[in-house]
CHARMM-style PDB file with segment names, atoms N, HN, CA, C and O in Angstrom:
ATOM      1  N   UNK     1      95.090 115.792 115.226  1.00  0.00      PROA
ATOM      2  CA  UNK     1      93.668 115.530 115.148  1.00  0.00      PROA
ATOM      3  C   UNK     1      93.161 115.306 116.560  1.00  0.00      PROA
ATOM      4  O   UNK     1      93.666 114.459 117.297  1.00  0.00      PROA
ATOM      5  N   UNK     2      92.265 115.995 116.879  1.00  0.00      PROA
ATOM      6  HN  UNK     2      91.854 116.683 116.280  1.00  0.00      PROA
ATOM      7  CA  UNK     2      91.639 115.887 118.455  1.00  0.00      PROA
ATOM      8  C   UNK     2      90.062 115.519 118.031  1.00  0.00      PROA
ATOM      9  O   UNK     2      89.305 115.934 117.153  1.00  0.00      PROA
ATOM     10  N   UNK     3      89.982 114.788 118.819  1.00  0.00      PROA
ATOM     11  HN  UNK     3      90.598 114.451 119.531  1.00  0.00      PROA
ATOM     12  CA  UNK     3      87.931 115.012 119.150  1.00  0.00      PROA
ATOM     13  C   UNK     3      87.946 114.956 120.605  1.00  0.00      PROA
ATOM     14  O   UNK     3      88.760 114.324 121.277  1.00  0.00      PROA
ATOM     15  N   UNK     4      87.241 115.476 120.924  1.00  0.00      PROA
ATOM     16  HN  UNK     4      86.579 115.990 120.378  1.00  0.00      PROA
ATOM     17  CA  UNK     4      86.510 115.693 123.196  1.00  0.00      PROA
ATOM     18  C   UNK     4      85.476 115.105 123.193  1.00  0.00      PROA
ATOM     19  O   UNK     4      85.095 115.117 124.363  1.00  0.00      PROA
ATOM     20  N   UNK     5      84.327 114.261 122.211  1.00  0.00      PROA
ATOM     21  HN  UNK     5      84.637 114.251 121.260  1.00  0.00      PROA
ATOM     22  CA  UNK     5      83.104 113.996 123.368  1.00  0.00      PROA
ATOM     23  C   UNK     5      83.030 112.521 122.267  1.00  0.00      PROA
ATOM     24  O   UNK     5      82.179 112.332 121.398  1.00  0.00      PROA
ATOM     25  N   UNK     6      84.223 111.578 122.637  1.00  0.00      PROA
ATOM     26  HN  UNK     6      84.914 111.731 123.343  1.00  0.00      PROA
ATOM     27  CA  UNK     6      84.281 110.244 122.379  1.00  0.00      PROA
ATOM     28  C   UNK     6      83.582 109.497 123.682  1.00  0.00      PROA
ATOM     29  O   UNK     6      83.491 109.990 124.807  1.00  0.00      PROA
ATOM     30  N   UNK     7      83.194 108.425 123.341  1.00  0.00      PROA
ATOM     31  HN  UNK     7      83.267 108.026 122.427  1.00  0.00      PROA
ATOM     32  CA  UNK     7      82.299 107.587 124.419  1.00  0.00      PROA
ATOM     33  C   UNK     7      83.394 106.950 124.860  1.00  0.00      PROA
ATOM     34  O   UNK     7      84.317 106.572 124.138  1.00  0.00      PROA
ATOM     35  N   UNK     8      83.311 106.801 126.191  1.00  0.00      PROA
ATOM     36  HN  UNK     8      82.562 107.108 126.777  1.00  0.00      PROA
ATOM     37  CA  UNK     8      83.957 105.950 127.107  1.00  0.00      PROA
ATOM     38  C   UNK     8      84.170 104.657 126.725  1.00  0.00      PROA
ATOM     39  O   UNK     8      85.293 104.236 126.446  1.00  0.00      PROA
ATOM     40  N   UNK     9      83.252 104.045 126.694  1.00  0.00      PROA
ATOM     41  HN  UNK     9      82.340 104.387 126.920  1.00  0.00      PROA
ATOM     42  CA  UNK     9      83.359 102.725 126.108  1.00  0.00      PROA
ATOM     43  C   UNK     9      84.127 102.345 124.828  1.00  0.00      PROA
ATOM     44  O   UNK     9      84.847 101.349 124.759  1.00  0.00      PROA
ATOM     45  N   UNK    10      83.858 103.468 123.525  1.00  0.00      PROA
ATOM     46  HN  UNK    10      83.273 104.277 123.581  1.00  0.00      PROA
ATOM     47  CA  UNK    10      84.722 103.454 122.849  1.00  0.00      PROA
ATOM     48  C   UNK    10      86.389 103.221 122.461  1.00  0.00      PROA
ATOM     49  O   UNK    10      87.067 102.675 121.591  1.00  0.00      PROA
ATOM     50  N   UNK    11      86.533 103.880 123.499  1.00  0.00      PROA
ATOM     51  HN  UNK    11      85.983 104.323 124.205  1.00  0.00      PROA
ATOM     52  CA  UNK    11      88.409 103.964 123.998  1.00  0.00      PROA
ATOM     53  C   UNK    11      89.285 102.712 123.943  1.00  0.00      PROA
ATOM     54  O   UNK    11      90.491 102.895 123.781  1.00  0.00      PROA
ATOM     55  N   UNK    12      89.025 102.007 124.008  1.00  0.00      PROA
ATOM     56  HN  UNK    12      88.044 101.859 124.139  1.00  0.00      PROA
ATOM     57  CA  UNK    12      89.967 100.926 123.988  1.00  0.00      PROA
ATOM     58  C   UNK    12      89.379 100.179 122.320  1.00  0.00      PROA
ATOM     59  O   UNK    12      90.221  99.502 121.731  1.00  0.00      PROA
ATOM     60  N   UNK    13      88.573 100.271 121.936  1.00  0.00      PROA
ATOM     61  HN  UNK    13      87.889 100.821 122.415  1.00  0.00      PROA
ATOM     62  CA  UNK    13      88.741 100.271 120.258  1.00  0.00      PROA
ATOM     63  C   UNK    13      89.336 100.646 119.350  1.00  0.00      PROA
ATOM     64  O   UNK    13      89.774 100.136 118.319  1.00  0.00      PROA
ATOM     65  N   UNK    14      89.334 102.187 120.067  1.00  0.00      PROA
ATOM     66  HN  UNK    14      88.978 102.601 120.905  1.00  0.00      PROA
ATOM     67  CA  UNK    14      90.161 103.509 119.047  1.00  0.00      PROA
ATOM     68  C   UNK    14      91.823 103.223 119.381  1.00  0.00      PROA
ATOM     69  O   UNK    14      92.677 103.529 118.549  1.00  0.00      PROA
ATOM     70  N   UNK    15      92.176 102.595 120.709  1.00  0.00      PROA
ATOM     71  HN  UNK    15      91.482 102.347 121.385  1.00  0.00      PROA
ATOM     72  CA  UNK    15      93.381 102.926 120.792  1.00  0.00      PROA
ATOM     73  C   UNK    15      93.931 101.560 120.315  1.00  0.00      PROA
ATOM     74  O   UNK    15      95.081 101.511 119.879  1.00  0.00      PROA
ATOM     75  N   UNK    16      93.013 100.233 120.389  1.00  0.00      PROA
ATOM     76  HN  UNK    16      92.078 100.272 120.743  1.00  0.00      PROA
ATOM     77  CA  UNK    16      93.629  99.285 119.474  1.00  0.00      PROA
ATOM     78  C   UNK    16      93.468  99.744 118.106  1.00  0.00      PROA
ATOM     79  O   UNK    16      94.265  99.012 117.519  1.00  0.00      PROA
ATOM     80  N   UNK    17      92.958 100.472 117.253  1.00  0.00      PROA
ATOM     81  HN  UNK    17      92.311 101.067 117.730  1.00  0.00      PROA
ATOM     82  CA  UNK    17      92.704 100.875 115.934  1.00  0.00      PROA
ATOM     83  C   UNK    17      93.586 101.569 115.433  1.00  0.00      PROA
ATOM     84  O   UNK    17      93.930 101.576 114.251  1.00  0.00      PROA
ATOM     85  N   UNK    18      94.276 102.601 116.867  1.00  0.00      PROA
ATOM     86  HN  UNK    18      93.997 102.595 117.827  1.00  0.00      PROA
ATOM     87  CA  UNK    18      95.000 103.463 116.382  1.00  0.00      PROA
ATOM     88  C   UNK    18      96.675 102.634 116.342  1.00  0.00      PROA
ATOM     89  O   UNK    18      97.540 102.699 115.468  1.00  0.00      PROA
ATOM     90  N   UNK    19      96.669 102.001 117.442  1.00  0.00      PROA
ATOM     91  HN  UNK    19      95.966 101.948 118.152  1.00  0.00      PROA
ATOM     92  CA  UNK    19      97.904 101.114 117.035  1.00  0.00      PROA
ATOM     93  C   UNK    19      98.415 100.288 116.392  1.00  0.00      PROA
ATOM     94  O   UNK    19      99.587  99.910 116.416  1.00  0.00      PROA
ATOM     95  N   UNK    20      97.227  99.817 115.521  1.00  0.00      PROA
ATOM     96  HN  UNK    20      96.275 100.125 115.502  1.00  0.00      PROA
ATOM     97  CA  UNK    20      97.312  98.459 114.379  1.00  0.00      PROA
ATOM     98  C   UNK    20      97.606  99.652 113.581  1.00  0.00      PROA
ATOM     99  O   UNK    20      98.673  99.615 112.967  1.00  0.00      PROA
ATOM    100  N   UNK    21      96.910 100.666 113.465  1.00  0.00      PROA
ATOM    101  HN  UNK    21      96.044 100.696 113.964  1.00  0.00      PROA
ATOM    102  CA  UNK    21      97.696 101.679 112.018  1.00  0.00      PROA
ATOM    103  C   UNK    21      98.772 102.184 111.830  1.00  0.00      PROA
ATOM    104  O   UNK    21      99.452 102.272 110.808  1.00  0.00      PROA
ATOM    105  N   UNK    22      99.024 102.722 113.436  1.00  0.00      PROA
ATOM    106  HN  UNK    22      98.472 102.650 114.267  1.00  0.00      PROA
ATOM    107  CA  UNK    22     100.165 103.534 113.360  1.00  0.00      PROA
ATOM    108  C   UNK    22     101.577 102.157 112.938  1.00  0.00      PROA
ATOM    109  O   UNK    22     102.356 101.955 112.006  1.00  0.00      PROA
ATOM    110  N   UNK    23     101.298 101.606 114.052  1.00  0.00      PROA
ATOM    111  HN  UNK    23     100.665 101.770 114.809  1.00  0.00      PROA
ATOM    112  CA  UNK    23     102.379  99.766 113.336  1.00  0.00      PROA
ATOM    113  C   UNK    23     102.118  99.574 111.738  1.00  0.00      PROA
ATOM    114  O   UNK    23     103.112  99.540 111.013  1.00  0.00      PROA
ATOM    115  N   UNK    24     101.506  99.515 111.465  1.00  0.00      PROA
ATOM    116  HN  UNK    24     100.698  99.543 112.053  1.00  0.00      PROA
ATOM    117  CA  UNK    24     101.377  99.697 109.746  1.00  0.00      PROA
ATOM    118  C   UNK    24     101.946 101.032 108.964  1.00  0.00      PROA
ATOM    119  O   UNK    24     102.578 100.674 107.971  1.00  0.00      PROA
ATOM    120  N   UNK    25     101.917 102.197 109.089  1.00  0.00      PROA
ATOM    121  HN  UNK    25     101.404 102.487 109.896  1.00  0.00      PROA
ATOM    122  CA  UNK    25     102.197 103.328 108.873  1.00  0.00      PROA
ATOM    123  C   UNK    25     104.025 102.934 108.960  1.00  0.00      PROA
ATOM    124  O   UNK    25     104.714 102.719 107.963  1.00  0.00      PROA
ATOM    125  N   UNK    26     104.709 102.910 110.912  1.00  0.00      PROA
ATOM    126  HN  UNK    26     104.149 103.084 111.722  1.00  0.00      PROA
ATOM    127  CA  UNK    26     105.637 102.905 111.029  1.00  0.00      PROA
ATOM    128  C   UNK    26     106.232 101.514 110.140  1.00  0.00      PROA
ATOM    129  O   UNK    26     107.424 101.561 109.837  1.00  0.00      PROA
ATOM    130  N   UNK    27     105.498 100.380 109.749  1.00  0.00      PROA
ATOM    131  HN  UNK    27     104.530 100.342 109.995  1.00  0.00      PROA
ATOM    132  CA  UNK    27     106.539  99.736 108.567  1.00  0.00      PROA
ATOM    133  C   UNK    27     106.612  99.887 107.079  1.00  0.00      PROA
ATOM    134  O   UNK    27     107.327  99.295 106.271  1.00  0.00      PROA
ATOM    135  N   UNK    28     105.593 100.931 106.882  1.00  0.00      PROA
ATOM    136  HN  UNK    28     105.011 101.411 107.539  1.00  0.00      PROA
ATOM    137  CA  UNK    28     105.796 101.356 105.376  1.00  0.00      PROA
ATOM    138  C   UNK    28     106.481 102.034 105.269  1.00  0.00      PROA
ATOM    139  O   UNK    28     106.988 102.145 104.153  1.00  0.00      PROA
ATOM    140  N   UNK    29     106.993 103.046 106.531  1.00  0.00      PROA
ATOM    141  HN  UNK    29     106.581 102.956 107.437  1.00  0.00      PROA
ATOM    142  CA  UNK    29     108.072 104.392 106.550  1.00  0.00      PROA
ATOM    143  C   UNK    29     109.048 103.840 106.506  1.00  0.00      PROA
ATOM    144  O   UNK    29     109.784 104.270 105.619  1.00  0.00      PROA
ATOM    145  N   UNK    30     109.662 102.586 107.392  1.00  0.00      PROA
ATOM    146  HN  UNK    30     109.064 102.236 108.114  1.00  0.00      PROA
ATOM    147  CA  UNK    30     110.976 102.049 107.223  1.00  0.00      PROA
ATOM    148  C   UNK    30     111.196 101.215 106.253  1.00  0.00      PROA
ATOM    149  O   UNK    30     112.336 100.762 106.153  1.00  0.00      PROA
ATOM    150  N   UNK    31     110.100 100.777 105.237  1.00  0.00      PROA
ATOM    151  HN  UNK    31     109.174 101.145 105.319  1.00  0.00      PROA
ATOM    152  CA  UNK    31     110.391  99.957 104.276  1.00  0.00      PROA
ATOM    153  C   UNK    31     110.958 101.051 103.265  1.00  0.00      PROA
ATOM    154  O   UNK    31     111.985 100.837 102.622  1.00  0.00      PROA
ATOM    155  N   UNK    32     110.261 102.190 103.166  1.00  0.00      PROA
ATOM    156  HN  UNK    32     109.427 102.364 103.689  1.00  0.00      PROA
ATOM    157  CA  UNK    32     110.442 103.673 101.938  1.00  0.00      PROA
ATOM    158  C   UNK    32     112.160 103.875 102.496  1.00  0.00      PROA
ATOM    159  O   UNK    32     113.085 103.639 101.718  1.00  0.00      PROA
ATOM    160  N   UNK    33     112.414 104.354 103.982  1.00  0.00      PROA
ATOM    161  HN  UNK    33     111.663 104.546 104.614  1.00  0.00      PROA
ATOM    162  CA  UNK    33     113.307 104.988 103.908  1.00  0.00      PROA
ATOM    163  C   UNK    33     114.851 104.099 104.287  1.00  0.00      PROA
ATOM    164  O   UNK    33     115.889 104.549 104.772  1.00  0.00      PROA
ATOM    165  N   UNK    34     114.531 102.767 103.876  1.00  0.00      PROA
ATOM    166  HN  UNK    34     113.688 102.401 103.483  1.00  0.00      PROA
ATOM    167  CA  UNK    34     115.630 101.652 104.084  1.00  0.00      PROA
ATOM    168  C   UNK    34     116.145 102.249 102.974  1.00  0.00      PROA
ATOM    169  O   UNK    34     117.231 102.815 103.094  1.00  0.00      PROA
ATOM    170  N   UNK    35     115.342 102.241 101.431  1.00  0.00      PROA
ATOM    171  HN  UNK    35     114.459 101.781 101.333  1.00  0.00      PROA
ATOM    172  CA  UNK    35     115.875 102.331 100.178  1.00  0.00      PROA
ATOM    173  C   UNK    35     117.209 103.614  99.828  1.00  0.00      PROA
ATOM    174  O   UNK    35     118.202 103.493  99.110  1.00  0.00      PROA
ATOM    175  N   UNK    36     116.832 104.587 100.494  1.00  0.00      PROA
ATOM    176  HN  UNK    36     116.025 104.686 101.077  1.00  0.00      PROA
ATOM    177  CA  UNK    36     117.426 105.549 100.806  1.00  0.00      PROA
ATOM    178  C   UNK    36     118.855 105.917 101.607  1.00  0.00      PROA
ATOM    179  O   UNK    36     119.575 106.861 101.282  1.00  0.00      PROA
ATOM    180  N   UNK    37     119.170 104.861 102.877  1.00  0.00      PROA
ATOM    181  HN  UNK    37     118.584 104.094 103.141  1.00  0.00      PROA
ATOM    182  CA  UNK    37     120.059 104.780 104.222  1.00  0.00      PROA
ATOM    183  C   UNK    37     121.407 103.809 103.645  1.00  0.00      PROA
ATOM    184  O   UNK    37     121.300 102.647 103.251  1.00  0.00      PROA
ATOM    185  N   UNK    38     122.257 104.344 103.688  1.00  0.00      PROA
ATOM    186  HN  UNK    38     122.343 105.288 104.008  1.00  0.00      PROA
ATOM    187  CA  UNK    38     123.931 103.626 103.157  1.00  0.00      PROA
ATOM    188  C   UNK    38     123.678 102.190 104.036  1.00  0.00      PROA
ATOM    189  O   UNK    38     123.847 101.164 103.378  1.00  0.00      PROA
ATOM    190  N   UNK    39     123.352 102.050 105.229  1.00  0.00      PROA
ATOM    191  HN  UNK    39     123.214 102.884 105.764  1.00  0.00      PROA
ATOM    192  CA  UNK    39     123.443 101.062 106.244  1.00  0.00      PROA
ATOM    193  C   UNK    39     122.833 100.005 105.338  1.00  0.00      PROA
ATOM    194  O   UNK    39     123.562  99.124 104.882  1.00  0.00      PROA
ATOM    195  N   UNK    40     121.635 100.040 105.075  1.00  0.00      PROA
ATOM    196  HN  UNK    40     121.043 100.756 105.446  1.00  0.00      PROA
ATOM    197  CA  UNK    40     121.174  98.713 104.406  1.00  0.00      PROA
ATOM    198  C   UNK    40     120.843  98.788 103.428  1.00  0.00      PROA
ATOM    199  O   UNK    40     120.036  97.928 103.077  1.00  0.00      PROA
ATOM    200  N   UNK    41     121.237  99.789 102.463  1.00  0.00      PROA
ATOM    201  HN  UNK    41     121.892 100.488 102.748  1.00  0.00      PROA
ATOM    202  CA  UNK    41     121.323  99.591 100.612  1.00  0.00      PROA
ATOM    203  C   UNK    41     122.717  99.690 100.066  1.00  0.00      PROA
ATOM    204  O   UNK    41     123.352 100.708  99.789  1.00  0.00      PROA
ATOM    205  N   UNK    42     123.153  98.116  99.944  1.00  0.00      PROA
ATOM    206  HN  UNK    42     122.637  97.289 100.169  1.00  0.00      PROA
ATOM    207  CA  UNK    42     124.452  98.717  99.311  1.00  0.00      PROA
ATOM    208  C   UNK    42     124.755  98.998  97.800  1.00  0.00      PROA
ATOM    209  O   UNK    42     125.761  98.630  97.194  1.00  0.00      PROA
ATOM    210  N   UNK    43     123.924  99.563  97.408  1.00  0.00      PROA
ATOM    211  HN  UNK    43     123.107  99.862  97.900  1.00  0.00      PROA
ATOM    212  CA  UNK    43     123.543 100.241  95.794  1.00  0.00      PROA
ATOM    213  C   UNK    43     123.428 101.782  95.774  1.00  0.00      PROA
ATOM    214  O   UNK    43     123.263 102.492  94.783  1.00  0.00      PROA
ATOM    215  N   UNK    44     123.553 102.176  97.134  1.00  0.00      PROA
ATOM    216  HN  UNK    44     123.687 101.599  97.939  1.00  0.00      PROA
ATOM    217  CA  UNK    44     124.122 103.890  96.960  1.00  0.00      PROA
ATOM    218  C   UNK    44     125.625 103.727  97.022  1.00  0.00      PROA
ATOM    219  O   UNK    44     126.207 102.903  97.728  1.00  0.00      PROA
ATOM    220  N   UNK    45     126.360 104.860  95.962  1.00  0.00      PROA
ATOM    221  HN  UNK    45     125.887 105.529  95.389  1.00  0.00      PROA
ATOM    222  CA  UNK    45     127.429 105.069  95.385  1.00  0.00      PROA
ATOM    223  C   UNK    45     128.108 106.015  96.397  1.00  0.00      PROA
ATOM    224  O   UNK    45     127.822 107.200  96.574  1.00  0.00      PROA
ATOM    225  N   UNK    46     129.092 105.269  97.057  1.00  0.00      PROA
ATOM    226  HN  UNK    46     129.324 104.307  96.914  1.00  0.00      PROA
ATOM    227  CA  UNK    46     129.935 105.606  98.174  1.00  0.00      PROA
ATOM    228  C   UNK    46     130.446 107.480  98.273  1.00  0.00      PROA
ATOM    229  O   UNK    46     130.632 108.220  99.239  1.00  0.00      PROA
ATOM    230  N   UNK    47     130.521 107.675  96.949  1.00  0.00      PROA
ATOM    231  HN  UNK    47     130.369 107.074  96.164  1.00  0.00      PROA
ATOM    232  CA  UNK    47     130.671 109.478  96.475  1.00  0.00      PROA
ATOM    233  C   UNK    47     129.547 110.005  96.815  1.00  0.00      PROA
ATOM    234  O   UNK    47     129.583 111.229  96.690  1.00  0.00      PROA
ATOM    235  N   UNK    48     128.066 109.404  97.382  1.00  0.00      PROA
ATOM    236  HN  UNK    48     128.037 108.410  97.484  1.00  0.00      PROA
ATOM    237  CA  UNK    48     127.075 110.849  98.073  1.00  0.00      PROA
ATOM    238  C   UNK    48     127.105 110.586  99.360  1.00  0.00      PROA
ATOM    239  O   UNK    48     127.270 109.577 100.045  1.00  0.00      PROA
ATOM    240  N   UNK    49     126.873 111.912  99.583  1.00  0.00      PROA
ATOM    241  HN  UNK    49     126.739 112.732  99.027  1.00  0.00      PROA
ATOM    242  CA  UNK    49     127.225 112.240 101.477  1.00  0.00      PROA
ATOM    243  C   UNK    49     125.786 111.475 101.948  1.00  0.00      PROA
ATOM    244  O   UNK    49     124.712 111.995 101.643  1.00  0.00      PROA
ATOM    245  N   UNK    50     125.827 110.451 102.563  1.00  0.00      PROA
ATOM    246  HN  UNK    50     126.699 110.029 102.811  1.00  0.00      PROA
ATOM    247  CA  UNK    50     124.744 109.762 103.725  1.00  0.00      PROA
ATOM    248  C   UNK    50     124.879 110.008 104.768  1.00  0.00      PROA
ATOM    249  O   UNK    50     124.764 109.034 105.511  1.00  0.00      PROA
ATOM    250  N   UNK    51     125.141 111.152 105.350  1.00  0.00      PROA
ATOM    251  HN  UNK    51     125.235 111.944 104.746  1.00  0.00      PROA
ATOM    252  CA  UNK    51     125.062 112.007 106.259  1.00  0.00      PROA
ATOM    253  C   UNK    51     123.821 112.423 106.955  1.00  0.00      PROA
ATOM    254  O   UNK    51     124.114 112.566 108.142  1.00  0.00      PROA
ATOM    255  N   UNK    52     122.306 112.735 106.711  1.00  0.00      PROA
ATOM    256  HN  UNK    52     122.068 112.618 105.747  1.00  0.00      PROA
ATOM    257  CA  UNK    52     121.241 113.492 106.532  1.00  0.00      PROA
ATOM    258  C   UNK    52     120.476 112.154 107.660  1.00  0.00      PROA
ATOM    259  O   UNK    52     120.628 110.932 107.641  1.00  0.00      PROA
ATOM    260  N   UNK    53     119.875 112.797 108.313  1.00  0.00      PROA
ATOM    261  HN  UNK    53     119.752 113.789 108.329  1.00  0.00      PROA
ATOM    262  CA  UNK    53     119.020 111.823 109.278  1.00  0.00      PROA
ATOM    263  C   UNK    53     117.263 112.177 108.898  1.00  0.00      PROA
ATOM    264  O   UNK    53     116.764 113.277 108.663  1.00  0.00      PROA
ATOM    265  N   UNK    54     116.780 111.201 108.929  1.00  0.00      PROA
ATOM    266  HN  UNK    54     117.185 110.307 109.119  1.00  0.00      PROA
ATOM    267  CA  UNK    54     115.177 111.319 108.746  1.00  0.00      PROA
ATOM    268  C   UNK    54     114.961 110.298 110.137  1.00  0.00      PROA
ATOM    269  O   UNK    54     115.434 109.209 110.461  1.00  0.00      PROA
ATOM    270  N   UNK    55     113.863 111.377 110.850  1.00  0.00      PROA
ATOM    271  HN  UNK    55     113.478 112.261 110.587  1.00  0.00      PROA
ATOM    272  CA  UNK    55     113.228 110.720 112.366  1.00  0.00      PROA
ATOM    273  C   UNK    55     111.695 110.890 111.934  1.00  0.00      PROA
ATOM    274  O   UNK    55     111.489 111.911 111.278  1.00  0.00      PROA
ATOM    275  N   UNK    56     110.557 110.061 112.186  1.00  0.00      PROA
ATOM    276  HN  UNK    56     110.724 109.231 112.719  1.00  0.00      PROA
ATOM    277  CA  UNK    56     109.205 109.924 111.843  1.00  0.00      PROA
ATOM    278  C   UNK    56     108.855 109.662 113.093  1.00  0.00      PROA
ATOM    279  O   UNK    56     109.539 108.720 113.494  1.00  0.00      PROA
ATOM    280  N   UNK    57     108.161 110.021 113.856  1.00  0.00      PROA
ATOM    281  HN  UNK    57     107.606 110.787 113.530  1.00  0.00      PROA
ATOM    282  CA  UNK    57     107.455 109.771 115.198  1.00  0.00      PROA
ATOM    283  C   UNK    57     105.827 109.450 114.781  1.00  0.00      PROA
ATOM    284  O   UNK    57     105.210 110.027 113.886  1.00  0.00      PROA
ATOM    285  N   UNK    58     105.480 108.739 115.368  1.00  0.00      PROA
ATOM    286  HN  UNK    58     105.981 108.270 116.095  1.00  0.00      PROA
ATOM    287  CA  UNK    58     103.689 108.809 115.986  1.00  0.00      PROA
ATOM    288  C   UNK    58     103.518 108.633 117.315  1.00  0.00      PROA
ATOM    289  O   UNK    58     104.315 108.146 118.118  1.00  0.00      PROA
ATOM    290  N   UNK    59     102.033 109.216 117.567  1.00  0.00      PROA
ATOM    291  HN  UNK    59     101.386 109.611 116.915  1.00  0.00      PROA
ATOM    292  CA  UNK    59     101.908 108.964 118.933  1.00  0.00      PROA
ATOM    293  C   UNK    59     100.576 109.287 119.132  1.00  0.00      PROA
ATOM    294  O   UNK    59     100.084 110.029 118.281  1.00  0.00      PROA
ATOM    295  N   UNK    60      99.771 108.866 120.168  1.00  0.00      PROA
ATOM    296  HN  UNK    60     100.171 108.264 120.859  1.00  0.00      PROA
ATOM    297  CA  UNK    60      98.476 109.720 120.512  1.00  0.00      PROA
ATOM    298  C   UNK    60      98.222 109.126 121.978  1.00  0.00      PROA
ATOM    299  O   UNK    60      98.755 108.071 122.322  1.00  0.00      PROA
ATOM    300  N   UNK    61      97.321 109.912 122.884  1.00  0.00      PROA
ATOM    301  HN  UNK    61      96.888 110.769 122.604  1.00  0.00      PROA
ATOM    302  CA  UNK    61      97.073 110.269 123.855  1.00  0.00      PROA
ATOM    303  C   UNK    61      95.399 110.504 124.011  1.00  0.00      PROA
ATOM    304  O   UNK    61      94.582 111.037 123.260  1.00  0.00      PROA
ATOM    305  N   UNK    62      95.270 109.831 125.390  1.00  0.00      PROA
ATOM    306  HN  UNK    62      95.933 109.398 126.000  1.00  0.00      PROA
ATOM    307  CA  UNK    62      93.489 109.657 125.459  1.00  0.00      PROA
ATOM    308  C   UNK    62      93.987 109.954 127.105  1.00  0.00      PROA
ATOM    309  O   UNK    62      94.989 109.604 127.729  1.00  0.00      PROA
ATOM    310  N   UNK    63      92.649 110.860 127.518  1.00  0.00      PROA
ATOM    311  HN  UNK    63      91.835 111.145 127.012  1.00  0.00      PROA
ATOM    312  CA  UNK    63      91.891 110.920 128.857  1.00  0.00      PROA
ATOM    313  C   UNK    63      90.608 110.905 129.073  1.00  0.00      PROA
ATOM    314  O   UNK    63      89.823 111.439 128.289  1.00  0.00      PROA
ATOM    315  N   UNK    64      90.263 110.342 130.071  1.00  0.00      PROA
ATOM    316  HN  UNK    64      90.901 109.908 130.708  1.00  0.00      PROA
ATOM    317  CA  UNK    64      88.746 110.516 130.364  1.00  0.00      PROA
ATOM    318  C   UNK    64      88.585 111.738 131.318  1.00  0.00      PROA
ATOM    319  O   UNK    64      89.251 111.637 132.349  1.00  0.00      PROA
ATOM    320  N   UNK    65      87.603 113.229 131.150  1.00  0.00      PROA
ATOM    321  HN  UNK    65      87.062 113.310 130.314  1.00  0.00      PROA
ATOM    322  CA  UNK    65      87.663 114.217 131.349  1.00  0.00      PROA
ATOM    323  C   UNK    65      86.959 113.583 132.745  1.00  0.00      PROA
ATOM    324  O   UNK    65      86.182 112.630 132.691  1.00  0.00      PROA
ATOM    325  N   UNK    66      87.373 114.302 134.101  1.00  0.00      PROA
ATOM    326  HN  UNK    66      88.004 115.076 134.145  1.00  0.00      PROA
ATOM    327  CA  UNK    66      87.127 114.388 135.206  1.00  0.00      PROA
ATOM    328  C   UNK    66      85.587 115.001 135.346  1.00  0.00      PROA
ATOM    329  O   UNK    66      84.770 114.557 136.153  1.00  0.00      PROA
ATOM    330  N   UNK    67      85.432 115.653 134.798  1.00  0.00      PROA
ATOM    331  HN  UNK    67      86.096 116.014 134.143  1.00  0.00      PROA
ATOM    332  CA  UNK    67      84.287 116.090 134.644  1.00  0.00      PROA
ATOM    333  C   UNK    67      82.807 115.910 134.098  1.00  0.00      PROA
ATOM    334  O   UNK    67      81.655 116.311 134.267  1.00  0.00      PROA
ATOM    335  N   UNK    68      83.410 115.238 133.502  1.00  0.00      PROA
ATOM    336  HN  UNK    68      84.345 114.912 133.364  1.00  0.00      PROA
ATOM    337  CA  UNK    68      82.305 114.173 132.944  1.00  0.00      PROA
ATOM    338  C   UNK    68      82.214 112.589 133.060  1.00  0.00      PROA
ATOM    339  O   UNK    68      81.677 111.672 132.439  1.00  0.00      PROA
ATOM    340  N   UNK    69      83.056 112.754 134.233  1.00  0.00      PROA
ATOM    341  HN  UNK    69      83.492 113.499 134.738  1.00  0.00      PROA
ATOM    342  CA  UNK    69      82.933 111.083 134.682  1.00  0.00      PROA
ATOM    343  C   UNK    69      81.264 111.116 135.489  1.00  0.00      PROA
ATOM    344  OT1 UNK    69      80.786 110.084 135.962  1.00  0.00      PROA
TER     345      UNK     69
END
């Protein structure tokens, strides 16, 4: 998701906004995929392969365009 003609001033709202979510997001993913991981459920049955890796990234990125400073 991109937008280009965010207000300056704005920016440090969006990027505290975006990090209170994404921190929320990243502990609902590890709460879902604990249930799943041999390491900390010991209620998977030692006979299925827990082999299989799941990686979830977030991230986002802000500049103020040179050009319109």
């Amino acid at each position: 998701t991109e937008f280009d003609r965010i207000s300056r001033e704005a920016v440090p709202q969006i990027k505290r906004w975006i990090l209170k979510e994404g921190t929320r997001f990243q502990e609902r993913v590890r709460s879902y995929l604990a249930q799943f991981d041999a390491d900390t459920n010991p209620d998977i049955p030692p006979h299925q392969h827990a082999d299989a890796r799941v990686v979830v990234g977030t991230f986002s990125f802000s500049e103020m365009s040179e050009e319109r400073a």
